[in-house]
FIPAZA-99907 format. One record per residue (C-alpha): residue number from 0; residue in one letter; x, z, y. Coordinates in nm, 3 decimals. Example, Ala and Ser with C-alpha at 12.3 -4.5 7.8 and 13.67 -1.06 7.14 Angstrom:
NODE  pos  code        x        z        y
NODE    0     A    1.230    0.780   -0.450
NODE    1     S    1.367    0.714   -0.106
This chain:
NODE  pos  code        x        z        y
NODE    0     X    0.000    0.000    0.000
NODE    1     X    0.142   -0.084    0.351
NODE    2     X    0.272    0.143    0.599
NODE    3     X   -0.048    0.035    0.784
NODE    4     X   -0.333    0.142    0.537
NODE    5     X   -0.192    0.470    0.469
NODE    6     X   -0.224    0.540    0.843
NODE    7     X   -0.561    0.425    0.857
NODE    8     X   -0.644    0.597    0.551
NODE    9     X   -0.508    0.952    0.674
NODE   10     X   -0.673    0.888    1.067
NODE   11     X   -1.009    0.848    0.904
NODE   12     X   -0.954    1.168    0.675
NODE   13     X   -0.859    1.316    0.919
NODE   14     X   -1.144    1.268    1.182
NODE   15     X   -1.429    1.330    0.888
NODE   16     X   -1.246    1.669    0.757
NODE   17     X   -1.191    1.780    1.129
NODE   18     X   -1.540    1.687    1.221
NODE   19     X   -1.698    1.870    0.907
NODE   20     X   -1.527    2.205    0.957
NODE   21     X   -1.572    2.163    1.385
NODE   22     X   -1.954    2.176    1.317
NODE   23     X   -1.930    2.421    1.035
NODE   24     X   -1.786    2.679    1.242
NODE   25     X   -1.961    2.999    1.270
NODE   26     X   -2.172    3.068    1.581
NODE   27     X   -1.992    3.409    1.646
NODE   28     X   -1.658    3.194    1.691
NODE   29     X   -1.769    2.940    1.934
NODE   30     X   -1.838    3.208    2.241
NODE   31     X   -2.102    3.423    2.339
NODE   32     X   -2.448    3.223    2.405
NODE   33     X   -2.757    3.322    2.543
NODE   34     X   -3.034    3.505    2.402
NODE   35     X   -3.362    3.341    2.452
NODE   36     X   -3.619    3.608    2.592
NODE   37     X   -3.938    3.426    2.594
NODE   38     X   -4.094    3.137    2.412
NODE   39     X   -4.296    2.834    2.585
NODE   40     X   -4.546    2.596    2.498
NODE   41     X   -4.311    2.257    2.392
NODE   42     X   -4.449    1.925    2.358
NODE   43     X   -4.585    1.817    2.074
NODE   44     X   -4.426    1.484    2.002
NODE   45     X   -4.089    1.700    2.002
NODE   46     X   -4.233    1.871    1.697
NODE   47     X   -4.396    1.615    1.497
NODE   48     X   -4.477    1.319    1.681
NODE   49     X   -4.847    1.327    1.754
NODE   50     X   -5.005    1.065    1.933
NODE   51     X   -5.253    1.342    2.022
NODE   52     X   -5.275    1.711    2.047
NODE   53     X   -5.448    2.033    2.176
NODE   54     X   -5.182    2.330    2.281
NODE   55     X   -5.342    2.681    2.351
NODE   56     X   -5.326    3.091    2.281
NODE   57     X   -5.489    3.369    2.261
NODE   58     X   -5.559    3.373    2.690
NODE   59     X   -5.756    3.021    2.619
NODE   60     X   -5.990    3.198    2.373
NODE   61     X   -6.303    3.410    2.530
NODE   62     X   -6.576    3.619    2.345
NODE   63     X   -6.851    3.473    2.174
NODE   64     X   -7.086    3.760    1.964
NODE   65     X   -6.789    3.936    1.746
NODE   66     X   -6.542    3.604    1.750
NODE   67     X   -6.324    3.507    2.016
NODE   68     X   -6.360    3.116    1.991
NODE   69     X   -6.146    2.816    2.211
NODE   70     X   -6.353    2.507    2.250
NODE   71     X   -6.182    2.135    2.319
NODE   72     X   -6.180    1.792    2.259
NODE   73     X   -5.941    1.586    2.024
NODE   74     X   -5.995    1.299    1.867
NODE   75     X   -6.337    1.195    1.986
NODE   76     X   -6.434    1.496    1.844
NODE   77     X   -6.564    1.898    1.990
NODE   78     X   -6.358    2.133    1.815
NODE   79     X   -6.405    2.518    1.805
NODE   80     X   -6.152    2.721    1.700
NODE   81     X   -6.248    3.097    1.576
NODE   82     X   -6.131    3.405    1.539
NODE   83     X   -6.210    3.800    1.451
NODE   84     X   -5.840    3.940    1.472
NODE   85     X   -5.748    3.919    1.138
NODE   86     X   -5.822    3.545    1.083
NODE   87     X   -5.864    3.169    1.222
NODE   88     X   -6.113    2.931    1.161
NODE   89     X   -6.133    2.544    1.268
NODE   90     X   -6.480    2.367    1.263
NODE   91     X   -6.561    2.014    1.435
NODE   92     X   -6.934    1.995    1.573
NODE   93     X   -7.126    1.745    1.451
NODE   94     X   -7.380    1.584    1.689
NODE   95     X   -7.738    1.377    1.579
NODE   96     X   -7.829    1.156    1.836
NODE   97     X   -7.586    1.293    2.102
NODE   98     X   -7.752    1.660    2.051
NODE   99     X   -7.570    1.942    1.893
NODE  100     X   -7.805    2.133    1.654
NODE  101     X   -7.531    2.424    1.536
NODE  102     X   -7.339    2.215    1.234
NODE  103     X   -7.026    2.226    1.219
NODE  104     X   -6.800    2.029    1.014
NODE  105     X   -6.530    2.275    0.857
NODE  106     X   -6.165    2.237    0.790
NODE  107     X   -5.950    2.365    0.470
NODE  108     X   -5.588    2.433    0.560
NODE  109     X   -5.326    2.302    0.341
NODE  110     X   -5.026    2.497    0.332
NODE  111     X   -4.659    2.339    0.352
NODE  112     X   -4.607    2.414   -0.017
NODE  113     X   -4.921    2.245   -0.139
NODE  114     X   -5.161    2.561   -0.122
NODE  115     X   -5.551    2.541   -0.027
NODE  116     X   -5.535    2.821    0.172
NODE  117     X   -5.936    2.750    0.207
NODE  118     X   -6.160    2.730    0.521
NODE  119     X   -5.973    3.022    0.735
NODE  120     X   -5.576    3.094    0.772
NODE  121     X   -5.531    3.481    0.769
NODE  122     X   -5.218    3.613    0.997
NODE  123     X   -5.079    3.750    0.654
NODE  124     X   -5.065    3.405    0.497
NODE  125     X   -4.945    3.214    0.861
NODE  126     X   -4.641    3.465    0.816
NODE  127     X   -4.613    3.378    0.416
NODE  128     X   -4.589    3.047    0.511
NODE  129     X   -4.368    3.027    0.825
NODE  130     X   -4.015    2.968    0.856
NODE  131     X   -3.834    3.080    1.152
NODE  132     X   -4.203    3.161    1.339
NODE  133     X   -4.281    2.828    1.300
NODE  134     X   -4.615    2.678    1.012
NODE  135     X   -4.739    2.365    0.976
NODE  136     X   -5.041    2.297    0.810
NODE  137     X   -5.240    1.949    0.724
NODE  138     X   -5.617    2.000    0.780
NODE  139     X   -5.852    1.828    0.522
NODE  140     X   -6.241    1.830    0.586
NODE  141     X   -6.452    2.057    0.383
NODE  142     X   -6.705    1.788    0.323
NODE  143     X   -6.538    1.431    0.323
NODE  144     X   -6.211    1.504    0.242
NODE  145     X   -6.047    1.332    0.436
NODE  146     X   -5.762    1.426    0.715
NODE  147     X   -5.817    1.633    1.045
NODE  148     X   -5.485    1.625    1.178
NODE  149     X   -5.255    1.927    1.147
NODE  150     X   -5.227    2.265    1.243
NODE  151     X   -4.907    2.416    1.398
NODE  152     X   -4.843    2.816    1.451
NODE  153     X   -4.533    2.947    1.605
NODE  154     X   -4.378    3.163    1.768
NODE  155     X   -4.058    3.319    1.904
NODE  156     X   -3.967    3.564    1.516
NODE  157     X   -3.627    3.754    1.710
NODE  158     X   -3.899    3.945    1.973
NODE  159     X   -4.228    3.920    1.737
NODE  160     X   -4.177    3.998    1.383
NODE  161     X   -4.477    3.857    1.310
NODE  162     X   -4.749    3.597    1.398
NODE  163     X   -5.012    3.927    1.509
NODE  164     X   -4.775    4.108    1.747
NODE  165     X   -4.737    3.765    1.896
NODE  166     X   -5.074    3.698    1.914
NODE  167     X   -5.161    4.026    2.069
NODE  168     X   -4.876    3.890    2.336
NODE  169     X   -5.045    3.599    2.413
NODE  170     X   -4.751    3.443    2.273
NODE  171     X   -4.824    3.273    1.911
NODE  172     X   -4.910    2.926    1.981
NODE  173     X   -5.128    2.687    1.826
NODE  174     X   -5.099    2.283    1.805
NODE  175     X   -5.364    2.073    1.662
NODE  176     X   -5.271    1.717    1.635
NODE  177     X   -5.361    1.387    1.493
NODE  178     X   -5.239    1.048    1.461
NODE  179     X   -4.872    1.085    1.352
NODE  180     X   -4.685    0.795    1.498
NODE  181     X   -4.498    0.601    1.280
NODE  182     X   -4.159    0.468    1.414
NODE  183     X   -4.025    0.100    1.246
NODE  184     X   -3.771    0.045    1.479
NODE  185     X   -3.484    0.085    1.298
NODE  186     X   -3.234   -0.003    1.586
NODE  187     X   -3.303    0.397    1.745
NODE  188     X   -3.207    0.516    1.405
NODE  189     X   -2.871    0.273    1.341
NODE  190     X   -2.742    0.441    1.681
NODE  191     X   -2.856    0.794    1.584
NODE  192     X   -2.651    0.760    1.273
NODE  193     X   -2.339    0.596    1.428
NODE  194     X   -2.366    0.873    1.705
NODE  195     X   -2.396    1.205    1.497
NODE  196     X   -2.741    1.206    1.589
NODE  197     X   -3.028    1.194    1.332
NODE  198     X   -3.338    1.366    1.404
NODE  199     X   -3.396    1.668    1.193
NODE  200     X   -3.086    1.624    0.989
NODE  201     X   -2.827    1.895    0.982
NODE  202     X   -2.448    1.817    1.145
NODE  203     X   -2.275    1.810    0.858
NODE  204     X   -2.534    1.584    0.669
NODE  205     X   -2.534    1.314    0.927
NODE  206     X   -2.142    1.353    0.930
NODE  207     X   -2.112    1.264    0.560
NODE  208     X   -2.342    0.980    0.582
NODE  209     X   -2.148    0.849    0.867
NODE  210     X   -1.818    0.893    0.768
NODE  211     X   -1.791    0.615    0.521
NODE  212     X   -2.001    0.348    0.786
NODE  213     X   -1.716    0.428    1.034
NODE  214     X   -1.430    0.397    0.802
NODE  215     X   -1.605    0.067    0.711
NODE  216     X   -1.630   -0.053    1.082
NODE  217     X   -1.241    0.084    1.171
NODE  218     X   -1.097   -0.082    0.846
NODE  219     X   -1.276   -0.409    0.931
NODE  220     X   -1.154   -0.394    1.315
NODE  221     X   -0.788   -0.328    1.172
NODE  222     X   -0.809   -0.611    0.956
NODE  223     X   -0.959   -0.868    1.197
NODE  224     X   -0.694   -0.742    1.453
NODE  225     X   -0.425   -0.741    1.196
NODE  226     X   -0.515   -1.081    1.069
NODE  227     X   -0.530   -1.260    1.395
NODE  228     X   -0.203   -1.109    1.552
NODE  229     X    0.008   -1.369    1.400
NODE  230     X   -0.191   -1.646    1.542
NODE  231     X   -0.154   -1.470    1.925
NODE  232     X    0.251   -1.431    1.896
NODE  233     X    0.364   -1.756    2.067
């Protein structure tokens, strides 16, 4: 092998093992950082790329008998969302002739794992099935079948153990979307890759996927350059 390859070879070693243990580094080495002290509502779309979607809290709900309910519109549809303290609920009215005559259209929630958790989400089971204050859940009608969107909880887990203490802070957030966009434009997701920047892919993933694309791209550049230096030299 040529004097030439072997440097190539060790410069792209080199780079991948270097990047690998950069962005493996503990936290605790890299400096103090800040320590977030409240959470805020985010946008959906950064979350899971709804096309549209109802934010609110506890301070949107008011009394209604022994509920607290939050009413809105999504999806061409009236929503009411329900609660008694210990529980939510998620029902869609359903109108005859423009008039609304009580029905409701109810929602099971699916949990991440595959689990009916049924026609009401206890705090109990939200915290069961969070990760890092943070649930999803896919909402199926009761009657049809068929999708409702999905169901986001979180909150901010290092000041709210869990999801009721944040609730009783006004601070456990709820998301119901629908309509996740689908992206096909594969050019966005070439330049995340050659950039170290994949959505929801960890560092060190997106590091090992690129590592062998850029030794391609390098090796080929040599070569070309390599190849066509002889023709140059008057």
């Amino acid at each position: 092998m040529a004097n030439e390859q072997y440097g190539f070879v060790f410069a792209v070693t080199f780079l991948i093992i270097f990047s690998a243990i950069l962005v493996s580094m503990p936290t605790d080495l890299q400096g103090k950082g800040a320590t977030a002290n409240e959470i805020t509502p985010v946008d959906p779309n950064l979350l899971t790329d709804f096309t549209s979607s109802e934010t609110f809290n506890a301070s949107d709900f008011v009394p209604w008998f022994t509920l607290e309910i939050y009413e809105y519109n999504l999806d061409s549809r009236n929503w009411i969302c329900g609660t008694d303290g210990t529980e939510f609920d998620l029902n869609a009215k359903i109108y005859w002739f423009g008039l609304w005559l009580g029905q409701l259209d109810a929602v099971r929630f699916i949990a991440p794992d595959g689990t009916d958790r049924s026609l009401s989400i206890s705090f109990d089971e939200i915290e069961d099935d969070a990760e890092d204050g943070s649930v999803f859940y896919n909402l199926i009608y009761d009657f049809s079948g068929t999708s409702a969107g999905g169901l986001i909880f979180f909150w901010n887990s290092t000041l709210y153990p869990n999801a009721s203490d944040a609730w009783d802070n006004n601070v456990l957030f709820l998301i119901h979307g629908v309509g996740i966009t689908v992206n096909t434009d594969i050019v966005p997701l070439l330049i995340g890759l050659l950039f170290l920047q994949l959505p929801d892919i960890p560092m060190l993933v997106n590091i090992l996927l690129i590592g062998p694309v850029w030794a391609s791209i390098i090796y080929v550049l040599w070569y070309v350059i390599t190849t066509m230096i002889p023709f140059l030299s008057p």
